[in-house]
N, C-alpha and C positions, 0 to 999 in steps of 0.2 A: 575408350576408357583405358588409360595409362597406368598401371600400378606401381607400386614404390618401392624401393628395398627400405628394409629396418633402417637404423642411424648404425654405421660399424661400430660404436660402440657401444650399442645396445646388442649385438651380440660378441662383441670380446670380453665386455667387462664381468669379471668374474660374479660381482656386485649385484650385478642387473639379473632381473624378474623375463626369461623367456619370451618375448611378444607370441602370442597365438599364430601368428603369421609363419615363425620360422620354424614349428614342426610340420614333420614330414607327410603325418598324417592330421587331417584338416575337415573334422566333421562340421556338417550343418544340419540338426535337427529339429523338426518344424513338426506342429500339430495342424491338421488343417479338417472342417466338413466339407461345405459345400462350392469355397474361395480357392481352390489350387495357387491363384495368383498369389499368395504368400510368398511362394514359393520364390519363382522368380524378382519378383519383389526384393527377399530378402538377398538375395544371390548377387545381384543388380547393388543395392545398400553398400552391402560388406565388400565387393570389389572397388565401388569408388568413393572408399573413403579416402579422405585426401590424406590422413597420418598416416597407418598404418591398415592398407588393402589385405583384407580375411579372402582371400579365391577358395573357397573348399576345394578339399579333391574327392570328397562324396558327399552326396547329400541322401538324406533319409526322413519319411515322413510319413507319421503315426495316423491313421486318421480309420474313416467308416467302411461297409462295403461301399457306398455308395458313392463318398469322397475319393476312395482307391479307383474307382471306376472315372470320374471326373476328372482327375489328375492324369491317368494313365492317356484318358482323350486330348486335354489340351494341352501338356506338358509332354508328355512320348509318344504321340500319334504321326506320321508322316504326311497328316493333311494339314495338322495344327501345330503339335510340336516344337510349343512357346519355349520349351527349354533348350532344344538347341538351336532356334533361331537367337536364344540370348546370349549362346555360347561364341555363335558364328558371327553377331553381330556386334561383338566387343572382345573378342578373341579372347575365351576365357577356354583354355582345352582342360583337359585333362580331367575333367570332371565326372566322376560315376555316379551317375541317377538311371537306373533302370526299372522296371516291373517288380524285383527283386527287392529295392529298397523303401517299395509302400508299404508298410508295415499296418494288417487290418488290424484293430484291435479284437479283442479275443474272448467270448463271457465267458462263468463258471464250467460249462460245458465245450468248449471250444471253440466254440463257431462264431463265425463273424459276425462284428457287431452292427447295425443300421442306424443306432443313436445309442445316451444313455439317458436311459427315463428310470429304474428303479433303482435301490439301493443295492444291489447285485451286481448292478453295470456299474454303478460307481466304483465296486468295493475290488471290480476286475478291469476297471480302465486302468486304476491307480497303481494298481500291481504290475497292468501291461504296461505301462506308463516309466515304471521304476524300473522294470528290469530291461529295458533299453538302455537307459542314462546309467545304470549301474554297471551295463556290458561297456559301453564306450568309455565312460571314465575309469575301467579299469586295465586300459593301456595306457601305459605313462609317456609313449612317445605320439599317443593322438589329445590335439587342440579339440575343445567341442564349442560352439557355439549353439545358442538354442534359442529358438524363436518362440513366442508364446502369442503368434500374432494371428494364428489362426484358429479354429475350431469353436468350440463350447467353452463357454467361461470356465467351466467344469476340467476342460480338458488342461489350456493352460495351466491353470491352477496346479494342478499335478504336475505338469513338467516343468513350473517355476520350481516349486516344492520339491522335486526328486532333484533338480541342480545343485539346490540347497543344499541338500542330503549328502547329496557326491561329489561336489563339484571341487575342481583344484585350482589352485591361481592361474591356468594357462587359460580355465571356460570361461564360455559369458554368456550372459544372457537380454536379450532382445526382444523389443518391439517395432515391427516399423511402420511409418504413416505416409502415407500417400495424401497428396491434397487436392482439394476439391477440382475438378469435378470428376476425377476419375477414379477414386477409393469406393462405389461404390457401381463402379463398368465393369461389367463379366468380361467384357471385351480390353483389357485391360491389364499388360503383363509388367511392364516396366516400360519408362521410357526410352523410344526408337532414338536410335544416330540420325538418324532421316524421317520426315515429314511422315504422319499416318494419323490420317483424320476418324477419328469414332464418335457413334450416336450416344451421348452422352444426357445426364437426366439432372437439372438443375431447379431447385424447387419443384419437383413436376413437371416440368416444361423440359420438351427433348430439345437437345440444342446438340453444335457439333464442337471436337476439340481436339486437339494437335496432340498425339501422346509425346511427342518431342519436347511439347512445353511443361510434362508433367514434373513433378519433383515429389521423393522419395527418399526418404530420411527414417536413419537407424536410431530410435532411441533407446540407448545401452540402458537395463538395468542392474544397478547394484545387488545382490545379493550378499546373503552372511555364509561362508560354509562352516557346515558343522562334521564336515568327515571326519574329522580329526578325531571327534567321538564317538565313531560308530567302533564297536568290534572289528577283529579280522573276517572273523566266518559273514559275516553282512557285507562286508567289502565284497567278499567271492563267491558268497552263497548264495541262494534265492529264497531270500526273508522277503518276507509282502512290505508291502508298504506302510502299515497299519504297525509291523513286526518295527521297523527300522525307524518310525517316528517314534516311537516307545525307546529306543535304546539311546536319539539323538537329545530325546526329555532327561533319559537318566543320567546322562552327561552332563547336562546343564543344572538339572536340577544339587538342591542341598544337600551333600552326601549323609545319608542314615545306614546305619547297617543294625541289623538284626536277627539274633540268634536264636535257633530254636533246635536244643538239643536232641529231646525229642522225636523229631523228624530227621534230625543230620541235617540238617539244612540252614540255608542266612539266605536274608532277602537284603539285596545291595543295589543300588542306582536302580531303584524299584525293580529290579530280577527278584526271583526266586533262584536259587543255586545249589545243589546236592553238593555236599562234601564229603570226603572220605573221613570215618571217624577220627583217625592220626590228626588230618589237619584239621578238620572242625577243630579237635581237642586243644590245638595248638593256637588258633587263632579264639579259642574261649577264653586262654589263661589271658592274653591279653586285652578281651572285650572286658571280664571281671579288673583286670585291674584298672584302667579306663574308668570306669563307672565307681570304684571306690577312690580314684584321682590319684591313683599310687604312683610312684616314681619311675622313669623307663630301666627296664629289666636288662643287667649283662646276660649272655648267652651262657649256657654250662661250658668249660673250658673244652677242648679238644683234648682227647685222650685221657681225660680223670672226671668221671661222672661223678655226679653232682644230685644227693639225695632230695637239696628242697624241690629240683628242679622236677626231677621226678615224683614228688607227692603231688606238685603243683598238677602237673600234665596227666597225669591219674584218674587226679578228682575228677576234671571235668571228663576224661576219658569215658569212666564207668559211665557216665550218664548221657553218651552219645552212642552205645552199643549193647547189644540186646543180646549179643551169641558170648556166652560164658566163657566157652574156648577158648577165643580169640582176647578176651579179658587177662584172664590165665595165662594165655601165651605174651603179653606185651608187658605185663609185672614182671615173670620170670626174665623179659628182655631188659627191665630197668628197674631191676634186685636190687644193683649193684648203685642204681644210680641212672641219669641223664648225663652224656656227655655230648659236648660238639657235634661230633657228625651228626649225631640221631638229629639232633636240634637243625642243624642246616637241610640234611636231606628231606625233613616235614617241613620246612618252611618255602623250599626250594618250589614243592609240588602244587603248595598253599598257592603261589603268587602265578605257576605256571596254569592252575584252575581258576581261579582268580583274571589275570589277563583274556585267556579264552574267554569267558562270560561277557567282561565287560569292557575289554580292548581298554582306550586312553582311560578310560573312569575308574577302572582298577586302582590307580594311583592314590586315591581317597583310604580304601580300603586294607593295602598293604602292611606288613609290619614294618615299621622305620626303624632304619639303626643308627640314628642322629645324623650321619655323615662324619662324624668326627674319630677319633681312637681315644679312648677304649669306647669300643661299640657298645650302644646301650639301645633295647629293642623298647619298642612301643607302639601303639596304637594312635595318628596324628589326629584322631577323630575326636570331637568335645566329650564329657560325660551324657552332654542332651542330646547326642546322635547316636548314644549306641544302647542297647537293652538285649537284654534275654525276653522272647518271648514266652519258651515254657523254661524255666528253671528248675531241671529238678533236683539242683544240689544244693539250692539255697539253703536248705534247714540240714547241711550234713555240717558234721563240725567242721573248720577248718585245722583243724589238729587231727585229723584222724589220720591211724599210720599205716602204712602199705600191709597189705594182708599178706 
């Protein structure tokens, strides 16, 4: 087996999209139970392809106790040791697959898994499952490929689904097929350089077959990524699975936002999110105007405060804080008035709590300042996407004056 370099201008042109091939770091991730032959299989695929040859330089594979036992026998055993006879027999080096990168999967409890049979094991594959594909995809100088061609439908399903989640234009995701009569031979790792005849099982009838004759084909799947709107902290954190499909829905989903002074709080790209009273208060003044369809707001100038702006940010104030002090003390701070800074420095913390929560999907929910000069702030949200849940200043006047 021959492999190929990229086209040189697939890797000069400033234009061009990385090929998987030409990083440094070159995973292959694969689920397997009771089939090890995945394994090599896929190894065997991705080296001869005739465009652009994937050689991993590790490979890694999630599977049961009992599959991790299987694998270790006829893929790194010194009797059987399917895997580096496929190394040696088509000169593939440099390849790390050891004991180390059978990965058992893990229940509630710790302990390794034998199958999944209840909603526990499902609810801890998925998680095991995700926090693989979220460690590998968060080095940006490793290619991942990812096989889904073995294990439990169950298990796939999850590491299509976490690709989804994390995946970057370098990944990709795979099936491969073997054809008959050897996709269902134990005895059966990839096809030999050389003649190797096996008992193979045809309708029921054992019969014999050349694995030299077999063929072996990768079929790529497309998938959509949806990283782009996941949070940071999900990028680096260890959010379950369950946690990180919920934040990939709020992304996509119709942005609504929701205030509830009451609590301090807005629910946004379906979150819930605590806010500091300041910028609750500040992002109220423009959910009310939004909802009464009022026109986008200039800022208070920079060094000459600005009385409406101050009543404005008040009102909603008193009715997102409960400690009198603290009331007292933010009146006396804008006696005189709102100006600029105050106004930048709460909007500044708004957008920086705001991002954290919701990473890309923040964007919905931001104050806008047109883009243009003179800056004029606003809320890009419809009047049908936004609401006060408890309101408790609805019945206050809007003419009432600073105490």
């Amino acid at each position: 087996m021959k492999t190929q370099k990229p086209a040189p201008e697939a890797i000069h042109s400033p234009y061009a999209v990385k090929h998987p091939s030409q990083f440094k770091r070159r995973i292959l991730l694969a689920v397997s139970g009771l089939s090890p032959q995945i394994v090599t299989e896929t190894i065997y695929a991705l080296a001869a392809s005739p465009d652009a040859p994937f050689v991993p330089t590790e490979v890694h594979l999630i599977t049961t106790r009992e599959g991790a036992q299987r694998a270790e026998l006829s893929l790194l055993s010194d009797d059987l040791g399917w895997f580096h006879k496929l190394c040696k027999d088509y000169d593939l080096p440099g390849i790390t697959f050891s004991r180390k990168n059978i990965h058992i999967m893990r229940d509630a409890n710790e302990r390794g898994m034998d199958d999944i049979r209840t909603i526990g094991d499902n609810r801890a594959a998925a998680d095991f499952i995700t926090a693989r594909v979220r460690e590998f995809s968060a080095d940006p100088d490793c290619a991942l490929h990812v096989s889904i061609a073995g294990g439990r439908k169950t298990m796939g399903f999850y590491l299509g689904y976490a690709l989804s989640l994390y995946g970057r234009p370098q990944d990709r995701l795979s099936h491969v097929l073997v054809s008959e009569p050897f996709e269902n031979s134990f005895d059966f790792f990839y096809p030999t350089p050389y003649s190797r005849v096996l008992t193979v099982t045809r309708n029921g009838i054992k019969s014999l077959a050349d694995a030299a004759m077999a063929e072996v084909t990768l079929a790529e799947i497309p998938f959509v990524s949806l990283r782009h709107g996941l949070p940071a902290k999900l990028l680096s954190g260890h959010a379950s699975f369950n946690e990180t499909v919920i934040a990939a829905q709020a992304a996509l989903a119709a942005p609504e936002l929701v205030v509830n002074l009451a609590t301090r709080s807005i629910r946004a790209g379906g979150q819930a999110i605590e806010l500091p009273p300041a910028e609750l208060a500040l992002l109220a003044v423009f959910v009310r105007q939004a909802i009464q369809g009022g026109p986008a707001l200039p800022a208070p100038p920079k060094g000459s405060p600005d009385m409406a702006w101050a009543k404005r940010f008040l009102r909603e104030y008193r009715s997102c804080h409960h400690t009198l002090v603290d009331i007292e003390a933010t009146e006396r701070a804008l006696k005189a008035g709102m100006d600029g800074e105050y106004f930048s420095q709460r909007k500044s913390k708004l957008e920086r709590r705001l991002n954290s929560a919701l990473g890309p999907a923040a964007t919905h929910y931001r104050i806008d300042d047109g883009g243009t000069r003179p800056r004029k702030y606003r809320l890009t949200l419809s009047p049908e996407s936004v609401r006060f849940e408890t309101d408790a200043v609805t019945n206050m006047p809007h003419g009432e004056e600073m105490r």
